[in-house]
C-alpha atoms as an extended CHARMM CRD file, in Angstrom:
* protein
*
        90  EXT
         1         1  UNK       CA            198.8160000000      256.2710000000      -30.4380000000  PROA      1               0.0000000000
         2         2  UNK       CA            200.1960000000      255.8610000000      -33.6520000000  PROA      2               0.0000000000
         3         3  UNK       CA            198.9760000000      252.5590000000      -33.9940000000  PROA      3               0.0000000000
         4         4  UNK       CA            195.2730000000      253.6180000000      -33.1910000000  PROA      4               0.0000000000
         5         5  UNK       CA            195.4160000000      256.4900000000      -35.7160000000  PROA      5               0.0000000000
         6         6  UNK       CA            196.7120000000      253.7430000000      -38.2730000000  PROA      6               0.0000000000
         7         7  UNK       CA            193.7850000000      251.5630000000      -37.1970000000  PROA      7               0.0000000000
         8         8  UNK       CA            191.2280000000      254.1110000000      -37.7830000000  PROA      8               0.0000000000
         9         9  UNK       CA            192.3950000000      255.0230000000      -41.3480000000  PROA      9               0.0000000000
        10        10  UNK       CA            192.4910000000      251.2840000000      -42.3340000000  PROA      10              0.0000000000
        11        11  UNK       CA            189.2350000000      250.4560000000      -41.0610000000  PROA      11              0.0000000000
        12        12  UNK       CA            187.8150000000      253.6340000000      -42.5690000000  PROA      12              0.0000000000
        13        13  UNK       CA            189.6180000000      252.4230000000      -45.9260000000  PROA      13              0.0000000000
        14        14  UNK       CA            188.2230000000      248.8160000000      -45.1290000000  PROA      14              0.0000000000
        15        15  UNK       CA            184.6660000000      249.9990000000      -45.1430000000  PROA      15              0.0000000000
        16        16  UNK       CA            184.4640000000      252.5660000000      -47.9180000000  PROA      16              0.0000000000
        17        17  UNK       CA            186.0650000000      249.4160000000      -49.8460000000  PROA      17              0.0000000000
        18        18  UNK       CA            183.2870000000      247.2690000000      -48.8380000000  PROA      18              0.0000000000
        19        19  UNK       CA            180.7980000000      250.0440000000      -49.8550000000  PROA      19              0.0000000000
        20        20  UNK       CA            182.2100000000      250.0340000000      -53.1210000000  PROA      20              0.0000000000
        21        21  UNK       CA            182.9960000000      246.3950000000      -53.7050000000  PROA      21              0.0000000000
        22        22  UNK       CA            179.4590000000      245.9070000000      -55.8700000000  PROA      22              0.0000000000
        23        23  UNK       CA            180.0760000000      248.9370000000      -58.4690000000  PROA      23              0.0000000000
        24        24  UNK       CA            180.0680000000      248.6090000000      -61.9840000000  PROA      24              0.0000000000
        25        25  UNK       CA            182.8040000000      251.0980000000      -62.5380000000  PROA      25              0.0000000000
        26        26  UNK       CA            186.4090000000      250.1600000000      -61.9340000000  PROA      26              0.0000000000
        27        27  UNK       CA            189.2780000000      252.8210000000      -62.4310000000  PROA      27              0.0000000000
        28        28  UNK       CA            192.5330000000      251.6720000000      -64.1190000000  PROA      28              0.0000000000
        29        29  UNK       CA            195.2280000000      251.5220000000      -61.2850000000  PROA      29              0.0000000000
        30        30  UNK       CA            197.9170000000      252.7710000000      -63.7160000000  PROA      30              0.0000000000
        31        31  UNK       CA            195.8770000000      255.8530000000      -64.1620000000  PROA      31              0.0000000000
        32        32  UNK       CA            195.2060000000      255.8760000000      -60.7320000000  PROA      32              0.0000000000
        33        33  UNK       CA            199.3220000000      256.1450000000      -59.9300000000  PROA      33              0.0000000000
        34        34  UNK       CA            199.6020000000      258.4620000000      -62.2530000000  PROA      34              0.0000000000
        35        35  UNK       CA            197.7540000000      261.3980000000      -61.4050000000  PROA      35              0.0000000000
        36        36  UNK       CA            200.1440000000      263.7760000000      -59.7930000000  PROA      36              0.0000000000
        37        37  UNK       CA            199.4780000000      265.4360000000      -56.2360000000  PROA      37              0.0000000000
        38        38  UNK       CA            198.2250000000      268.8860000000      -56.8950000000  PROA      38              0.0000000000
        39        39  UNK       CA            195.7840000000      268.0220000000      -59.5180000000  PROA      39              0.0000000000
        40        40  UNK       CA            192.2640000000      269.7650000000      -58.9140000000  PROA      40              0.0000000000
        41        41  UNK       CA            189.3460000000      267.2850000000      -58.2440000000  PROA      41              0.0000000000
        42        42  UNK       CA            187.5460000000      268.0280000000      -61.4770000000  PROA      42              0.0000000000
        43        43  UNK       CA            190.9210000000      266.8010000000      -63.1540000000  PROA      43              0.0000000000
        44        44  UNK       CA            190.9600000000      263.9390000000      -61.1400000000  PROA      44              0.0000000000
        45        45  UNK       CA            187.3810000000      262.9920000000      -62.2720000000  PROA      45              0.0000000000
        46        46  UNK       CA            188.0940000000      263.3190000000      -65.8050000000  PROA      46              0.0000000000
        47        47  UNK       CA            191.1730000000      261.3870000000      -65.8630000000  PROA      47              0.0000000000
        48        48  UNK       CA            190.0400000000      258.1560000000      -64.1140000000  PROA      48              0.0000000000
        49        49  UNK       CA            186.3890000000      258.8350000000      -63.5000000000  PROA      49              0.0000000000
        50        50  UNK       CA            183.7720000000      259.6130000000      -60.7570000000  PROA      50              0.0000000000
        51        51  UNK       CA            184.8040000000      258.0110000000      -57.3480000000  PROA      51              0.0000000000
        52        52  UNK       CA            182.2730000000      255.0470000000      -55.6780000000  PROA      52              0.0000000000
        53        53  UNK       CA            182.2130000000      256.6000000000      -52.4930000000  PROA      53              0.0000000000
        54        54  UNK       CA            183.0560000000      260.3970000000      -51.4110000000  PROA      54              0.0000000000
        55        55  UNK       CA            183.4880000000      260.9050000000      -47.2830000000  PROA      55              0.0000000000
        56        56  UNK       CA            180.7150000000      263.6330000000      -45.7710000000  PROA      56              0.0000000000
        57        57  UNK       CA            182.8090000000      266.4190000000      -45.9740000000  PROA      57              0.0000000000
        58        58  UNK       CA            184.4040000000      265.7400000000      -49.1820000000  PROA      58              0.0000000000
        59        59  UNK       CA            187.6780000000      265.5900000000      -48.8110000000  PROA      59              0.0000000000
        60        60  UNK       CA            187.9850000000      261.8230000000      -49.3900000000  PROA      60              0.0000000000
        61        61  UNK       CA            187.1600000000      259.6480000000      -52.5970000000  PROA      61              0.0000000000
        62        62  UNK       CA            187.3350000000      256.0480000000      -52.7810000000  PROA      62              0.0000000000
        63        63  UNK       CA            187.3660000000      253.8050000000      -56.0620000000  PROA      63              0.0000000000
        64        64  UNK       CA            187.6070000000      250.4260000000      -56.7490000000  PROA      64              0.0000000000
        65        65  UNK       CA            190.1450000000      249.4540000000      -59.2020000000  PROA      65              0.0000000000
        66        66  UNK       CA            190.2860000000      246.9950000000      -62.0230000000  PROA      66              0.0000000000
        67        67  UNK       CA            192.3090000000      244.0410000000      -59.9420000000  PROA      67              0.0000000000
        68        68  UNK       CA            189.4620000000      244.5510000000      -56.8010000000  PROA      68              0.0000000000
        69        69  UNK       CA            191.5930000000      246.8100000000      -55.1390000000  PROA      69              0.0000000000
        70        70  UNK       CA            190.9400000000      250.0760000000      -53.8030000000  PROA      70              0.0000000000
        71        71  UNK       CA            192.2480000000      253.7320000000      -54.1290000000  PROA      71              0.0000000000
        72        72  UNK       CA            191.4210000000      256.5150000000      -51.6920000000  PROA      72              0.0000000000
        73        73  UNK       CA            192.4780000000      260.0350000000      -52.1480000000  PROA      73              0.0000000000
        74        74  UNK       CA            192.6460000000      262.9350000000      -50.2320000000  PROA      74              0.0000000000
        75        75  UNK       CA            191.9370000000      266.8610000000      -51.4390000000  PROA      75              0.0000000000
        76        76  UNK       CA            193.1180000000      269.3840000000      -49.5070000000  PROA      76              0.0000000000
        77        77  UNK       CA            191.1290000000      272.9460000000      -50.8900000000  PROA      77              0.0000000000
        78        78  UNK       CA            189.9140000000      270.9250000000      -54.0630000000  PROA      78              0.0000000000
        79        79  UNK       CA            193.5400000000      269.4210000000      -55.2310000000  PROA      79              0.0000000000
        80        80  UNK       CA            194.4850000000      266.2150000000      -54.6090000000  PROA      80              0.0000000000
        81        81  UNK       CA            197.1170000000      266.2470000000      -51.2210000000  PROA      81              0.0000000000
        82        82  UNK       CA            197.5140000000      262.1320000000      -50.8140000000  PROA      82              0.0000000000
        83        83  UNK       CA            196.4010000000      258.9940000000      -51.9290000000  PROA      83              0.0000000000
        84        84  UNK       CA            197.1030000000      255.3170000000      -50.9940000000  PROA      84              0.0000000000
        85        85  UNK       CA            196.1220000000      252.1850000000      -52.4520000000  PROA      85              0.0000000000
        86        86  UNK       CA            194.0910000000      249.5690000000      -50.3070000000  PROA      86              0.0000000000
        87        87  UNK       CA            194.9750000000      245.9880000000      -51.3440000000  PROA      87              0.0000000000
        88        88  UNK       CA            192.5330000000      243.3090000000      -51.4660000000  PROA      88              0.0000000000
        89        89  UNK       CA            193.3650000000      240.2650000000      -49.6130000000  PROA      89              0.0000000000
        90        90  UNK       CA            192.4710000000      237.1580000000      -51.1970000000  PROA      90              0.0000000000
């Protein structure tokens, strides 16, 4: 089960990645790392920019990062709760 629920969140990650593969904008991945958990989204936004991809409810940003990787992050109530970084194979 765990597996699956991995599965999901990876192929999720996979796709919003793909969406955002052709944007112009790329986010710094230090700054990226460096926003603490807690921060409110509008904080997040002004620190390393508008995301390339935002889920349907809103609680999940993705944006590509200056090496071609990718960073989701997740708000809980409008602060930031979790974040991961996808890496691009190559």
């Amino acid at each position: 089960m765990k597996m699956n629920k991995l599965n999901k969140i990876l192929s999720a990650a996979a796709l919003a990645f793909a969406l955002c593969a052709g944007t112009a904008y790329a986010a710094g991945e230090a700054a990226v790392t460096d926003v603490e958990m807690g921060t409110h989204r509008e904080e997040v936004h002004r620190i390393i920019g508008e995301p390339c991809a935002v889920s349907p409810d809103g609680s999940k940003e993705t944006y590509t990062l200056d090496g071609g990787n990718a960073a989701v992050l997740r708000y809980c109530g409008g602060r930031l709760c979790f974040g991961y970084i996808v890496i691009r194979q190559r």
